[in-house]
C-alpha positions, 0 to 999 in steps of 0.5 A: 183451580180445578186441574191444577198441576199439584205437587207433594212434596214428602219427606218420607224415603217411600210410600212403603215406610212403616208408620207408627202410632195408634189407629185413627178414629175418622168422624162421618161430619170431617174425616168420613166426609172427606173420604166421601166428596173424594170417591174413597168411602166404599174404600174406606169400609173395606180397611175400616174396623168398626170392632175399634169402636170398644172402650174399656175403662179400668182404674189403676187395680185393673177393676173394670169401671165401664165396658163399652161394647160396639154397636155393630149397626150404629158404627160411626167412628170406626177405626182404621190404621194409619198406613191404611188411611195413607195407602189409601190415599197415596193410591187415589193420586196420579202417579207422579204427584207425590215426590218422595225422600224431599225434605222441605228446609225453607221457601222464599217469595221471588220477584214475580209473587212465586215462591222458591222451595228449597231442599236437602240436597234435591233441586229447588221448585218454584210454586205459585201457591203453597199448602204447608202440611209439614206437621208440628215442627212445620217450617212453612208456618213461621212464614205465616204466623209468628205464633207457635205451639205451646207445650201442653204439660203432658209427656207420652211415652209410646210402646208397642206390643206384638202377638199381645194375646201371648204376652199380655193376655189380660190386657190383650182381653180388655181391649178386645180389638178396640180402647184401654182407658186406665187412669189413676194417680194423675197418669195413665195408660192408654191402649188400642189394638192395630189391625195386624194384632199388636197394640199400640200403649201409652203412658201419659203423665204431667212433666216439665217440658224439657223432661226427657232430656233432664230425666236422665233417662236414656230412652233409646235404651228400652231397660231404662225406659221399662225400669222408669215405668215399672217404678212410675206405675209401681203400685198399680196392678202387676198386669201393668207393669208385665205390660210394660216388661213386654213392649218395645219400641219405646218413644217419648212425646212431648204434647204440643198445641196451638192456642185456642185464640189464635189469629192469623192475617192470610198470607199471598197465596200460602195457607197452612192445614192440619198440625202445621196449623193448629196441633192437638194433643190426642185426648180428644181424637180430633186431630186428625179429623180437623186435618182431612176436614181442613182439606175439604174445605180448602179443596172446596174454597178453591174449586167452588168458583165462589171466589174471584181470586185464590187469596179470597179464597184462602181468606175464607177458608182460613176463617173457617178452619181457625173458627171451627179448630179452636172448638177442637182445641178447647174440647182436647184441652178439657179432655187432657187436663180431666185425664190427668186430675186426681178424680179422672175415673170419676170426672170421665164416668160422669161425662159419658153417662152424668146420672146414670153411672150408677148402672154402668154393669147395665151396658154391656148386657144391653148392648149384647141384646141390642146387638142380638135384636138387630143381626139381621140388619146391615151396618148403617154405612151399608144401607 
C-alpha cells in the first residue's frame, strides 16, 4: 500500500486549535521509535525537554519523600507539549491530507466492500479501508467490536495554572520544570510544567462513575469547583489548597479503559488504533506510546509486502496491538489502584527504589555529582 491516497478526516475547526492537558513523555522502544522510522526525531529533539524527566514525591504535608533530579546524559523519556507533538506531525503531511472541521457521525459498507463516511453537515466520503483513530467515545469501534470501556473508578479534575512562579512559587519550586506526585488519604494531586511555564495539575480521587453529574457541583463554575477541592484536600498542607485557589480552567474527567482480555474477529478492511482501541487511564504514561506504537505497526503490516492481501495484514497487526496493549493496560491498572490505596507513598517508594528507600535523601546529591562527572559529554541522543 505504499502511495496510497490517504485522507484524515479531524474533527478539530484548525490546526491552530489549542490543546489541553499534560505534557507527553514519548518511550525511545514506541513513541520515539516512530518518530524515527518517520524522519521526525532530530525534529522531535528540537521541541523535546528533557528537563521534564524531574520527579518530586511529596506526602499530603507537603514533606518531600523522593526528588528525582534529570540525568542530563541518560535522557530517555524526555517530554514534550501536546501541541508540539502534534504540530510536528500535522507539518510531516502533505498539504490536503488533513480535512479540518469533519465531524465524523457514522460509516456503512456499500455493495461494492467500501465504506461510506458520514458527516456533520460536510459531504459524505467513500473509502476502502478505514483506521478509526476517534478516541474514547470513538464511533468507529462499535463497527468493530461490541466490547466497550469500563470506567476505571477514578474521576480527575484538571486545572491549569499560569506564570505559577508568582502564583504558587512552592509548587512552582518542586516541579522545577518536570513531575509532582503528592498522594495521601487515597487522592492525590499531580503536576507537571508545559513548555511555556504553566502547569498543568490534577486531583485524582475514587467516585462513582456517574459523580459529576450527581455531585451537585456546577463545574463550569470555578468557585464550586475550588470550593469542592479546598473542602476535598482541607487537612493537607495550605500551599495546596493556595494551589488551587490560583487555577483555572477547570475540568472534570471520568477514566476510562478497555479491559485487559479483550479480543476482537479483525473486521473487512477496517482497524482501530490508539484510545478508540484500547483507552488507558495516564497512571502509567503509556497511552500515548501504545497509540504512535500502534501506527508504526499498522504502517508497517501495510507496506512491508509481507501480506498477500490488506485483511492479513490487519489480522496481524491486530494481534499484535492487542497482545502488547493488555500488558500496557495491566501495567495502568496496578498503577491507579496503588495511587489511590491508603499506603501509596509507601507502595510507590518501594517500587522505584525496593530496599534502598532508606537512602533516598542520597539521590539527589549523587545525581548532582553524577551530572557534574559527565558535563562534558553530549546528551545520548546526540551522539
Amino acid at each position: 500500500m505504499r502511495r496510497a491516497d490517504v485522507t484524515v478526516y479531524e474533527r478539530e475547526r484548525s490546526p491552530h486549535v489549542r490543546i489541553q492537558g499534560s505534557s507527553l513523555d514519548l518511550h525511545p522502544e514506541s513513541g520515539r521509535k516512530a518518530l524515527q522510522v518517520a524522519g521526525l526525531e532530530e525534529a522531535f529533539w528540537r521541541v523535546a525537554r528533557p528537563e521534564g524527566e524531574t520527579h518530586t514525591i511529596l506526602d499530603k504535608n507537603g514533606v518531600i519523600q523522593l526528588r528525582i533530579p534529570q540525568i542530563k546524559v541518560l535522557s530517555s523519556k524526555p517530554e514534550i507539549d501536546r501541541g508540539d507533538l502534534r504540530d510536528l506531525l500535522v507539518n510531516s503531511l502533505q498539504p490536503g491530507t488533513i480535512l479540518w472541521d469533519h465531524h465524523f457521525l457514522a460509516l456503512a459498507a456499500t455493495a461494492d466492500d467500501r465504506y461510506k463516511l458520514t458527516f456533520e453537515g460536510r459531504e459524505p466520503a467513500l473509502a476502502d479501508l478505514v483506521i478509526g483513530a476517534d478516541g474514547v467515545h470513538s464511533k468507529v469501534r462499535p463497527s468493530v467490536t461490541p466490547i466497550k470501556p469500563v470506567y476505571s473508578g477514578v474521576t480527575l479534575i484538571q486545572m491549569e495554572v499560569a506564570n505559577p512562579k508568582v502564583q504558587c512559587p512552592q509548587i512552582f519550586q518542586w516541579v522545577n520544570k518536570g513531575n509532582l506526585f503528592v498522594l495521601g488519604d487515597q487522592k492525590g494531586i499531580l503536576g507537571q510544567q508545559k513548555g511555556d511555564g504553566n502547569l498543568v495539575v490534577y486531583a485524582t480521587a475514587e467516585h462513582p462513575e456517574d459523580w459529576v453529574a450527581t455531585s451537585g457541583i456546577d463545574f463550569t463554575s470555578p468557585e464550586e469547583v475550588k470550593a469542592y477541592l479546598k473542602g476535598a484536600f482541607a487537612d493537607w498542607n495550605p500551599v495546596f489548597l493556595r494551589l488551587f485557589e490560583v487555577a483555572q480552567d477547570f475540568a472534570a474527567r471520568p477514566l476510562y479503559g478497555t479491559p485487559i482480555d479483550q479480543h476482537w474477529e479483525t473486521q473487512h478492511h477496517l482497524t482501530l488504533l490508539g484510545d478508540a482501541a484500547h483507552v488507558m487511564p495516564p497512571f502509567a504514561g503509556v497511552g500515548v506510546n501504545m497509540a504512535m506504537q500502534d501506527a508504526l505497526e499498522l504502517a508497517e503490516c501495510l507496506t512491508n509486502g509481507q501480506y498477500t492481501t490488506i485483511q492479513q495484514a490487519l489480522e496481524h497487526y491486530e494481534q499484535m496491538m492487542l497482545t502488547r496493549t493488555a500488558l500496557a493496560q495491566k501495567k495502568t491498572m496496578d498503577q491507579e489502584e496503588m495511587f489511590h490505596a491508603p499506603d501509596a507513598l509507601e507502595q510507590l517508594l518501594k517500587k522505584l527504589l525496593g530496599p534502598w528507600t532508606p537512602l533516598r535523601h542520597l539521590i539527589p546529591p549523587a545525581i548532582a555529582a553524577f551530572n557534574g562527572l559527565t558535563g562534558w559529554m553530549k546528551p545520548a541522543h546526540h551522539v
